[in-house]
N, C-alpha and C positions, 0 to 999 in steps of 0.2 A: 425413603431414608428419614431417620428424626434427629433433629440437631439438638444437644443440652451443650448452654452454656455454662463454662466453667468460671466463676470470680475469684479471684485472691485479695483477699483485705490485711489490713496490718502489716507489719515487717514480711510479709511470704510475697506482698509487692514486689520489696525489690531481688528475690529470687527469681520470679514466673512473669514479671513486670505488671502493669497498671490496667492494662487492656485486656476484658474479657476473651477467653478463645473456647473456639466449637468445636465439639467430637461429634462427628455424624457417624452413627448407627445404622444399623440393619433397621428396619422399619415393625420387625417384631420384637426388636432387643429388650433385657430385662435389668436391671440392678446387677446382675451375675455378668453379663452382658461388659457394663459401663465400668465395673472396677478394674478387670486390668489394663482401660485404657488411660485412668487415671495413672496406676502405677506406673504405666509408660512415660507419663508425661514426668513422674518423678516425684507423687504424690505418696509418702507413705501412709497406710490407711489404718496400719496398725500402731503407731506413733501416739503418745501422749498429749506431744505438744502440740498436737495441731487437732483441730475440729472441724469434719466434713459434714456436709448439710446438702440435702435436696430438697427444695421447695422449703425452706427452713425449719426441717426438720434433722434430727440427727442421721443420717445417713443406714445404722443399722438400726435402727427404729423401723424401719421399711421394711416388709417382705421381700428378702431375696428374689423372687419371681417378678415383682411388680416391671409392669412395661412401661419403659420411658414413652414420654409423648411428648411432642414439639414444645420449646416453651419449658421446658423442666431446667430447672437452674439450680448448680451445685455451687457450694461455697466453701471455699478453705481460706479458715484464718487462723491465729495463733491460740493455743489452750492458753488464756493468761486467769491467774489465778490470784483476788486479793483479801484484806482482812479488814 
């Protein structure tokens, strides 16, 4: 099994709270794989105001195929936008 830890920063804190939590995977699973476990958890991925990140990258930046591996850590925080 491979465990990615999920973080929420900014105001999505006090939605999903302050405490990192882990989706364990299939141990061949891919980004294909990890998004509707995300959705489950109540993440929307097609959402503006918010921006998902693996390994601090933007999230679909990633090839759909890549395999998660122990250690891969997703991040959602708020889109804030200033001038």
């Amino acid at each position: 099994m491979t465990a990615v830890t999920v973080r929420f920063l900014g105001g999505l804190r006090e939605d999903f709270g302050s405490s990192p939590r882990t989706i364990t995977l299939p141990e061949e699973a891919t980004l294909d794989d990890l998004e509707p476990r995300l959705r489950e958890m109540g993440i929307d991925l097609d959402s503006r105001e918010i921006i998902v990140t693996l390994n601090d990258r933007g999230l679909r930046q990633w090839p759909a195929e890549r395999r998660l591996v122990a250690g891969d850590v997703v991040t959602v925080f708020p889109n804030i936008a200033g001038g």
